[in-house]
Biopython code that builds the backbone (N, CA, C, O; Angstrom):
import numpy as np
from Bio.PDB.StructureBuilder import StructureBuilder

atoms = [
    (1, "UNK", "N", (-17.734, -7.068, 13.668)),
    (1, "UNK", "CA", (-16.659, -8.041, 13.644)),
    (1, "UNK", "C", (-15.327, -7.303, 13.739)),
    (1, "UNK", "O", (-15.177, -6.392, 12.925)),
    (2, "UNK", "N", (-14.107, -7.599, 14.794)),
    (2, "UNK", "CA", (-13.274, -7.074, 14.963)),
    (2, "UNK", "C", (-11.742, -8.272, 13.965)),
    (2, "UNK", "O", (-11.569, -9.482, 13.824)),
    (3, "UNK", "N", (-11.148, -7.269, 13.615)),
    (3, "UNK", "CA", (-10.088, -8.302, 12.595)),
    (3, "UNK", "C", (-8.960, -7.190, 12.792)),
    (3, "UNK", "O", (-8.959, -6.055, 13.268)),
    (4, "UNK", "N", (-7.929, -8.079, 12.172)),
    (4, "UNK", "CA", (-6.659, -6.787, 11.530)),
    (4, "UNK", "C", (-6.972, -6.356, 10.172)),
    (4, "UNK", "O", (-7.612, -7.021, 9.359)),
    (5, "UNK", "N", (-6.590, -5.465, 10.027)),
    (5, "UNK", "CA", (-7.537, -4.074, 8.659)),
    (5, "UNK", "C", (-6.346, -4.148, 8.187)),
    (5, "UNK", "O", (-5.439, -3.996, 9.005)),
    (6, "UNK", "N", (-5.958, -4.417, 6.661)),
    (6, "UNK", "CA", (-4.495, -5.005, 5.904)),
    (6, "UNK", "C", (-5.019, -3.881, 4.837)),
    (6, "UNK", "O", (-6.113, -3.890, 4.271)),
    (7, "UNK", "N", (-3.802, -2.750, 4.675)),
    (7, "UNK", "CA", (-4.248, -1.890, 3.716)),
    (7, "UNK", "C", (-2.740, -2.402, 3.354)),
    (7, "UNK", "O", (-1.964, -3.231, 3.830)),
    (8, "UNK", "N", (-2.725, -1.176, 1.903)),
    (8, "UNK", "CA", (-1.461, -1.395, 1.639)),
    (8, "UNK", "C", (-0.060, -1.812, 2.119)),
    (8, "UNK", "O", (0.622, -2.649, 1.527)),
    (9, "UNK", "N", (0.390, -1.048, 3.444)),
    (9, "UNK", "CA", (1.183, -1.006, 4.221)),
    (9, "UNK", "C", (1.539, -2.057, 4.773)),
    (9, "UNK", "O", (2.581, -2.686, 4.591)),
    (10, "UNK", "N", (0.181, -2.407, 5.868)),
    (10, "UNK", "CA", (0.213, -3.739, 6.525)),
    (10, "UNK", "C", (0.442, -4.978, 6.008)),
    (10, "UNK", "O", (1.084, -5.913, 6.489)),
    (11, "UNK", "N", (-0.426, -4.846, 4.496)),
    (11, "UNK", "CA", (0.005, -5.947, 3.723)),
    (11, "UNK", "C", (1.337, -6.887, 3.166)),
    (11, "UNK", "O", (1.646, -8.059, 2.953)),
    (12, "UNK", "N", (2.122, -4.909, 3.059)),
    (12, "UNK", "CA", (3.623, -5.235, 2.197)),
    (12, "UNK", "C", (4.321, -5.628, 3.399)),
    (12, "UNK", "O", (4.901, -6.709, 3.293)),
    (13, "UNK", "N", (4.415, -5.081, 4.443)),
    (13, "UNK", "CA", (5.301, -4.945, 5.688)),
    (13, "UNK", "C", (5.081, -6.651, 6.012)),
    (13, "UNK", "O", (6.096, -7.348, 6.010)),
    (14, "UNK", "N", (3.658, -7.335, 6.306)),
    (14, "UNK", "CA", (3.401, -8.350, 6.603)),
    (14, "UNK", "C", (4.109, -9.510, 5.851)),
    (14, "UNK", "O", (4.570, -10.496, 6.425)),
    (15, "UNK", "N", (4.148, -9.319, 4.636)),
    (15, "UNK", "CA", (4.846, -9.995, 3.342)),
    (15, "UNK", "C", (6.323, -9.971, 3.770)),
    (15, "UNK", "O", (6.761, -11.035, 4.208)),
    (16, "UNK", "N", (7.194, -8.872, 3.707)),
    (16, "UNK", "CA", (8.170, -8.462, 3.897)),
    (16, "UNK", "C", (8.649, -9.195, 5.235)),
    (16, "UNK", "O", (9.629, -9.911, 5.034)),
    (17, "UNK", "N", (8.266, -9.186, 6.333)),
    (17, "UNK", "CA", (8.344, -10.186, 7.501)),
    (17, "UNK", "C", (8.121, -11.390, 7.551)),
    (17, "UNK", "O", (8.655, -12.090, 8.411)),
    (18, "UNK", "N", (7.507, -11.750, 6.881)),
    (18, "UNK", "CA", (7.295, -13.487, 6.460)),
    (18, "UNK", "C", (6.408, -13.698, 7.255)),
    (18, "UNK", "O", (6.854, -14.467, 8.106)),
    (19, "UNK", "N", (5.118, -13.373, 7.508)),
    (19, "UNK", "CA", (3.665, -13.569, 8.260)),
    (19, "UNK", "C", (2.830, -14.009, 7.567)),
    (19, "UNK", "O", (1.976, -14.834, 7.892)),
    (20, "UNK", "N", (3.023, -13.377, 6.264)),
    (20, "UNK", "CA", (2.297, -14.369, 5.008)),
    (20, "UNK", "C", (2.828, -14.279, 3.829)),
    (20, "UNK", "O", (3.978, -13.838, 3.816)),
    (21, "UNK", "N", (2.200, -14.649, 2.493)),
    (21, "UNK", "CA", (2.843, -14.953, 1.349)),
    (21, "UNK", "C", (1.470, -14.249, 0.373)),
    (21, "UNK", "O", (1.452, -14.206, -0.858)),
    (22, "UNK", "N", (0.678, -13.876, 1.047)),
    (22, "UNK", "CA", (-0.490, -13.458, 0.255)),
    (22, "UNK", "C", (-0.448, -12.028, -0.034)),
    (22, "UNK", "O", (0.262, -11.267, 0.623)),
    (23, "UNK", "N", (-1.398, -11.530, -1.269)),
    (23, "UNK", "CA", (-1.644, -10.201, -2.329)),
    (23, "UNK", "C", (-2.802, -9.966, -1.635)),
    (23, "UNK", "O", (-2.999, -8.826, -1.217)),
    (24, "UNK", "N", (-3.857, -11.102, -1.373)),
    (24, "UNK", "CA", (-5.178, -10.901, -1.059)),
    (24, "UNK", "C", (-5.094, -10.365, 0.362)),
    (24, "UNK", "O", (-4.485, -10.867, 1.308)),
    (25, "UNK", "N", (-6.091, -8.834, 0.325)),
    (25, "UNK", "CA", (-6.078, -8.531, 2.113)),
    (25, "UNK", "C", (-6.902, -9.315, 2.934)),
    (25, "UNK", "O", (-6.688, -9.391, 4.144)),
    (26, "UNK", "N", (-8.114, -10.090, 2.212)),
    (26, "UNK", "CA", (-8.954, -11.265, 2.949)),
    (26, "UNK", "C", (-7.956, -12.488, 3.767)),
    (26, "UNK", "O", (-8.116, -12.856, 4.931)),
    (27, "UNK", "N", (-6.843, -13.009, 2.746)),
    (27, "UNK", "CA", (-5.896, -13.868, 3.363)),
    (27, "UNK", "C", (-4.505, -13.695, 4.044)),
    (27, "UNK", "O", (-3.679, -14.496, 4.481)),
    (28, "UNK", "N", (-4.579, -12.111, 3.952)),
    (28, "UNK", "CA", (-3.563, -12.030, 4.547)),
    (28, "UNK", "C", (-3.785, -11.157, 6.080)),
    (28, "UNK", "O", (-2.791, -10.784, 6.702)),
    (29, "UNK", "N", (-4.934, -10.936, 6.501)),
    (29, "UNK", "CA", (-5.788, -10.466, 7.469)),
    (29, "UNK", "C", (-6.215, -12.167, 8.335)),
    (29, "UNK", "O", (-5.901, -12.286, 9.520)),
    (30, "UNK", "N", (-6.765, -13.090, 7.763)),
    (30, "UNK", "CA", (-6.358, -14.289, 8.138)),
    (30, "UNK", "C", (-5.307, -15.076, 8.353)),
    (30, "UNK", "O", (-5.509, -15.990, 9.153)),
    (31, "UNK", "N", (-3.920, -14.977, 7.737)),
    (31, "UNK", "CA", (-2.919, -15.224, 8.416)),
    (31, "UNK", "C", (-2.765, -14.481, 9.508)),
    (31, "UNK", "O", (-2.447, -15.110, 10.517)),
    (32, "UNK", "N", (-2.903, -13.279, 9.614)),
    (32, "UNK", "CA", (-2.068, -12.219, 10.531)),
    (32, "UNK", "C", (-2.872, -12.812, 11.950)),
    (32, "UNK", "O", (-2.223, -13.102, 12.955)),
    (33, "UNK", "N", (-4.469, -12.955, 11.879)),
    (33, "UNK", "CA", (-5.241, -13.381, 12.754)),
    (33, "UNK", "C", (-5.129, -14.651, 13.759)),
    (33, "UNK", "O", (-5.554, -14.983, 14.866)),
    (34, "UNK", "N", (-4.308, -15.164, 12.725)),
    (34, "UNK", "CA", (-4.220, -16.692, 12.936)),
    (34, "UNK", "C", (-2.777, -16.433, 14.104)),
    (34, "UNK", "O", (-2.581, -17.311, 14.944)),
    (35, "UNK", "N", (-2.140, -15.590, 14.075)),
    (35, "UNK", "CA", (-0.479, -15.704, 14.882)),
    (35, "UNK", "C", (-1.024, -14.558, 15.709)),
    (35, "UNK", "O", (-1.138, -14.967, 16.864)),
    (36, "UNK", "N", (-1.341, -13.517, 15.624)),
    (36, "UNK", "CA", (-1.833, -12.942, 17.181)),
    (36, "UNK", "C", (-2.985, -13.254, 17.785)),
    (36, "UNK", "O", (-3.994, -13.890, 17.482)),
    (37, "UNK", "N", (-2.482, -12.481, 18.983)),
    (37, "UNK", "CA", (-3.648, -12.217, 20.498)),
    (37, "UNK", "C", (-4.560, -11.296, 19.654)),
    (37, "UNK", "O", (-4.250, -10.329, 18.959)),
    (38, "UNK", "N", (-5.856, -11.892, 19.917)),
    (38, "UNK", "CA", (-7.181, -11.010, 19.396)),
    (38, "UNK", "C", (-6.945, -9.802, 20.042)),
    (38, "UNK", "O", (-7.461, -8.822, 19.505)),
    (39, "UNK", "N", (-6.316, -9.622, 21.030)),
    (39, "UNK", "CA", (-5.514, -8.190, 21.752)),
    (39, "UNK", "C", (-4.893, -7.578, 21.286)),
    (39, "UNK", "O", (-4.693, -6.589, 21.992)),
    (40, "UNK", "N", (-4.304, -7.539, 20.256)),
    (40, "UNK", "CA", (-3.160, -7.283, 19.813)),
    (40, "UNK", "C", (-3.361, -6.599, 18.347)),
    (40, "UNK", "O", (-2.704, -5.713, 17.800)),
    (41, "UNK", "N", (-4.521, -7.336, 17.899)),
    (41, "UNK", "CA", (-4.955, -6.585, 16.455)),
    (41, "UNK", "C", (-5.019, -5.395, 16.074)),
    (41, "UNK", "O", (-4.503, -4.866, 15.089)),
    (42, "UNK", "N", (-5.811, -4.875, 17.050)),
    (42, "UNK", "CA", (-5.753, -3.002, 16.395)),
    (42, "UNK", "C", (-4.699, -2.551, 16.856)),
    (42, "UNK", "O", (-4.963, -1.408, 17.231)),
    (43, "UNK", "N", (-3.191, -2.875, 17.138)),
    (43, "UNK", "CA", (-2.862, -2.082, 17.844)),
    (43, "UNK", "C", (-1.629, -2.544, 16.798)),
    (43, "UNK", "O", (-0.830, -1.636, 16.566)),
    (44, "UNK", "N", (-1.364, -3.823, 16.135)),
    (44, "UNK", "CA", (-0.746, -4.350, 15.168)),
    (44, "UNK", "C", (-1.581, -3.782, 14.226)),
    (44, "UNK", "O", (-0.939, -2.779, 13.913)),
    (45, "UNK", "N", (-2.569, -3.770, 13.588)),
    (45, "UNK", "CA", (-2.393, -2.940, 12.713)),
    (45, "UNK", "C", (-2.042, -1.587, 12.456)),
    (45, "UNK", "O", (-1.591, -1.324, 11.341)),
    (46, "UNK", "N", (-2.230, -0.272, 13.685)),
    (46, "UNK", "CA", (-2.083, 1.189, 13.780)),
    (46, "UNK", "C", (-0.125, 0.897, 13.572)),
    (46, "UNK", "O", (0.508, 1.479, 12.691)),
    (47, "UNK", "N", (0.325, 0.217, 14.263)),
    (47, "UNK", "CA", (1.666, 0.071, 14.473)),
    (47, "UNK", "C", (2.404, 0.060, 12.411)),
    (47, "UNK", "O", (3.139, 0.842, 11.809)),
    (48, "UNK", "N", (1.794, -1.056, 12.055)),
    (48, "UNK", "CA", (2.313, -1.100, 10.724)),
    (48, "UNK", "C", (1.913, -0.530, 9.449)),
    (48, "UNK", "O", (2.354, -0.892, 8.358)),
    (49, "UNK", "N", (0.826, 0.619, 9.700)),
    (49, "UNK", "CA", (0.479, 1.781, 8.975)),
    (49, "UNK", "C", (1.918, 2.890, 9.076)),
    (49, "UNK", "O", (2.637, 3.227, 8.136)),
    (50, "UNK", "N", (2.032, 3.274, 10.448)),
    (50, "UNK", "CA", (3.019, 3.778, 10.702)),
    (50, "UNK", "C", (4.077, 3.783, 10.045)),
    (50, "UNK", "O", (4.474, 4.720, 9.352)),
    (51, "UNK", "N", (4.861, 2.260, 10.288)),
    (51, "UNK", "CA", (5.949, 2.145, 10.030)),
    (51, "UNK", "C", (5.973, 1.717, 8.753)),
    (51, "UNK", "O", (7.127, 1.557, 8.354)),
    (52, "UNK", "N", (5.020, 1.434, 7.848)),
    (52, "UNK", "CA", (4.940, 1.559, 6.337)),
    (52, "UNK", "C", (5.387, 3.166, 5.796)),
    (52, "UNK", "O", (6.377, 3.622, 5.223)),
    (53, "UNK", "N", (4.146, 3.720, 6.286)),
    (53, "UNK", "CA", (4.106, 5.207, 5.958)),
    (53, "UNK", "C", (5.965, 6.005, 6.309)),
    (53, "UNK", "O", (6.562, 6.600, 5.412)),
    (54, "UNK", "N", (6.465, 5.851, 7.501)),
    (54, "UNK", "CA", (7.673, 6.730, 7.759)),
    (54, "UNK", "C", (8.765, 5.993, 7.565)),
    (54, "UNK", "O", (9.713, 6.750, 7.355)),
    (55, "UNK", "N", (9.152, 4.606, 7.531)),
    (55, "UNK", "CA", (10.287, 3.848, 7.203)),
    (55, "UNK", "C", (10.353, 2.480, 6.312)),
    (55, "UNK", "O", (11.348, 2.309, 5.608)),
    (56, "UNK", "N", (9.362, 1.548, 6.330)),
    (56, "UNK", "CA", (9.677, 0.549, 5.260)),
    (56, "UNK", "C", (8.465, 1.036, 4.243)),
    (56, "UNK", "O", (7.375, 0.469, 4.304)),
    (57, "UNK", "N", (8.716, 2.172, 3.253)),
    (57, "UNK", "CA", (8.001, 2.379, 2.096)),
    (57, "UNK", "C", (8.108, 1.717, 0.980)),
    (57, "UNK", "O", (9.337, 1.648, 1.011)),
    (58, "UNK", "N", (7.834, 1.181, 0.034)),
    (58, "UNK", "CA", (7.203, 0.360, -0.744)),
    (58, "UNK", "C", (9.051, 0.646, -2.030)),
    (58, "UNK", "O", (9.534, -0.247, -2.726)),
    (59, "UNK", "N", (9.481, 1.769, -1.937)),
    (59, "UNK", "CA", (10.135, 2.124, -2.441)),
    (59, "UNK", "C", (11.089, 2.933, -1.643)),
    (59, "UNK", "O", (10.550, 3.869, -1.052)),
    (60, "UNK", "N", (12.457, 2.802, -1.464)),
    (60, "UNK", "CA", (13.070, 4.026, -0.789)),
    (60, "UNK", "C", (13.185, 3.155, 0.932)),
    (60, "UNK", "O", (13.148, 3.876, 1.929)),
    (61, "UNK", "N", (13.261, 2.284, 1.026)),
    (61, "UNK", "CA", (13.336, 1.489, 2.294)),
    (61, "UNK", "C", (14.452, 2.420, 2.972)),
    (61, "UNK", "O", (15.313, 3.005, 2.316)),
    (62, "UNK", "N", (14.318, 2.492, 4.518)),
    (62, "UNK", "CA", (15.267, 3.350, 5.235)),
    (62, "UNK", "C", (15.776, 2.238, 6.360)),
    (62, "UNK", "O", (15.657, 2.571, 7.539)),
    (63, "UNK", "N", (16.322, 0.965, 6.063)),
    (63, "UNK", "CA", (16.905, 0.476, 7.107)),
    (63, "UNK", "C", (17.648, 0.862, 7.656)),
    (63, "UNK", "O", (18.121, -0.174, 8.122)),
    (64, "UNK", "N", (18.382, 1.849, 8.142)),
    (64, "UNK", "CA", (19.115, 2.330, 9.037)),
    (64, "UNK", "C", (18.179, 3.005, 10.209)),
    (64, "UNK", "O", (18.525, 3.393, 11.325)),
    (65, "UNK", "N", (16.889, 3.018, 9.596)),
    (65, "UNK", "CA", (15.855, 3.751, 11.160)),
    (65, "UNK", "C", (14.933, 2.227, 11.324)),
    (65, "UNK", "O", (13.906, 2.155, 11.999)),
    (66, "UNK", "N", (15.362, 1.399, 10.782)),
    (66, "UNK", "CA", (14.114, 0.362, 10.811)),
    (66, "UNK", "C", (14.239, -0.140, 12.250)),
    (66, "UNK", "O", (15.309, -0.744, 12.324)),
    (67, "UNK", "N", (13.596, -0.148, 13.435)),
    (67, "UNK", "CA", (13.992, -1.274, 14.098)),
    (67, "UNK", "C", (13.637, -2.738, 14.506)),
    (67, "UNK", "O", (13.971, -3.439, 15.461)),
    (68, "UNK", "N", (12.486, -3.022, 12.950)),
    (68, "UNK", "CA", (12.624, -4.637, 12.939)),
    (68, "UNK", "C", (13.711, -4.682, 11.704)),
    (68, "UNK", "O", (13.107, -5.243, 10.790)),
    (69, "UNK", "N", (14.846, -4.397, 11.320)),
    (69, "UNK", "CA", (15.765, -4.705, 10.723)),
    (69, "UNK", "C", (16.440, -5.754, 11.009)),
    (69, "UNK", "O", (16.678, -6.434, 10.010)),
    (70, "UNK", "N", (17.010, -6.323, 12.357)),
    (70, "UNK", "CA", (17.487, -7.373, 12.563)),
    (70, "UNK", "C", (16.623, -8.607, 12.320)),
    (70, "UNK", "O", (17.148, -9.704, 12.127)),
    (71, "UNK", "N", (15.369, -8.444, 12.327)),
    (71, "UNK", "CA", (14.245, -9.472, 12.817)),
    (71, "UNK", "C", (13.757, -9.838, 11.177)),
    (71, "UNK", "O", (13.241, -10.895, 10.813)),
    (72, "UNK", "N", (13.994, -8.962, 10.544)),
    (72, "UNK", "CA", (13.094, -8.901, 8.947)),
    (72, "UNK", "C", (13.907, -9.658, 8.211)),
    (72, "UNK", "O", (15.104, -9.380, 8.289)),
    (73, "UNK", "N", (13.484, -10.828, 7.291)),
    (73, "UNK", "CA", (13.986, -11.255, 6.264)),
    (73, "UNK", "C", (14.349, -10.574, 5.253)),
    (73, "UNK", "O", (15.441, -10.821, 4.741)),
    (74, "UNK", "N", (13.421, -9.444, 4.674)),
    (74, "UNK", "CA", (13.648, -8.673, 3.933)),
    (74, "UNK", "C", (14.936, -8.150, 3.833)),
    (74, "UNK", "O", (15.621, -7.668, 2.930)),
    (75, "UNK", "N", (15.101, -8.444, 5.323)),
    (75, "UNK", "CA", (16.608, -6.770, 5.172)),
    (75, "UNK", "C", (18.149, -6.896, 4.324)),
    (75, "UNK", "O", (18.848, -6.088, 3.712)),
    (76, "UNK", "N", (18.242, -8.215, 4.616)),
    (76, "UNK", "CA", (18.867, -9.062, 3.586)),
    (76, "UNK", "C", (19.211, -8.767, 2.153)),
    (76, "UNK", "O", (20.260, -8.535, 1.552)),
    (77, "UNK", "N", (17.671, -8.884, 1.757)),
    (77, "UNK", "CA", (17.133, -8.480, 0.085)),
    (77, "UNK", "C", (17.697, -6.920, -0.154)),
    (77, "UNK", "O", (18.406, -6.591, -1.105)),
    (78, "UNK", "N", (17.157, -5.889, 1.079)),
    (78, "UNK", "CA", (17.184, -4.815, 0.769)),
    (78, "UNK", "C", (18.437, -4.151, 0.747)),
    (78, "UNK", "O", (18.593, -3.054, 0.209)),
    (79, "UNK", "N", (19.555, -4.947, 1.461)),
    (79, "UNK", "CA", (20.961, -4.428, 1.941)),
    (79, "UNK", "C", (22.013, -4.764, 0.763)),
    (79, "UNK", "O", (23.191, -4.426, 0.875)),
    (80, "UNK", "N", (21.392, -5.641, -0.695)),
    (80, "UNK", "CA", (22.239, -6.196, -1.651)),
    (80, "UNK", "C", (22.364, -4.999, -2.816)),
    (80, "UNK", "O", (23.058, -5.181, -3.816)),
]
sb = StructureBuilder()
sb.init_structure("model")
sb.init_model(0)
sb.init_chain("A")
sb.init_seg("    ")
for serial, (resi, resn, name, xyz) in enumerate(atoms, 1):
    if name == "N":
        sb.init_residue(resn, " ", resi, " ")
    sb.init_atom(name, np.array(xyz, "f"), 0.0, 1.0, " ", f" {name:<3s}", serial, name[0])
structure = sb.get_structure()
């Protein structure tokens, strides 16, 4: 069975973007599923490992390299 794989990263980043509202990686692997191209999955998830890991970290956010900064709700939160 092919899905999006929601580890830490993907999870917070996903949250943080407003894709879902869920803790659970079962439901928040089902939202994510639900808004992309079955094409698009592994390649959305490798993408937001990434950009968890080198710029939106859980702590220490670097919006000045982010470039979904304009697009993110978060950035808002994070810029106060």
């Amino acid at each position: 069975m092919i899905g999006v794989v929601v580890d830490t990263h993907a999870g917070r980043i996903s949250r943080r973007l407003g894709f879902t509202s869920h803790d659970d990686p079962v439901k928040v692997e089902a939202d994510l599923m639900a808004l992309l191209p079955r094409t698009a999955w592994l390649e959305y998830t490798h993408r937001l490992i990434l950009h968890g890991r080198a710029v939106c970290k859980a702590r220490g956010h670097t919006v000045a390299r982010c470039t979904l900064a304009d697009l993110c709700p978060s950035n808002e939160l994070v810029q106060r």
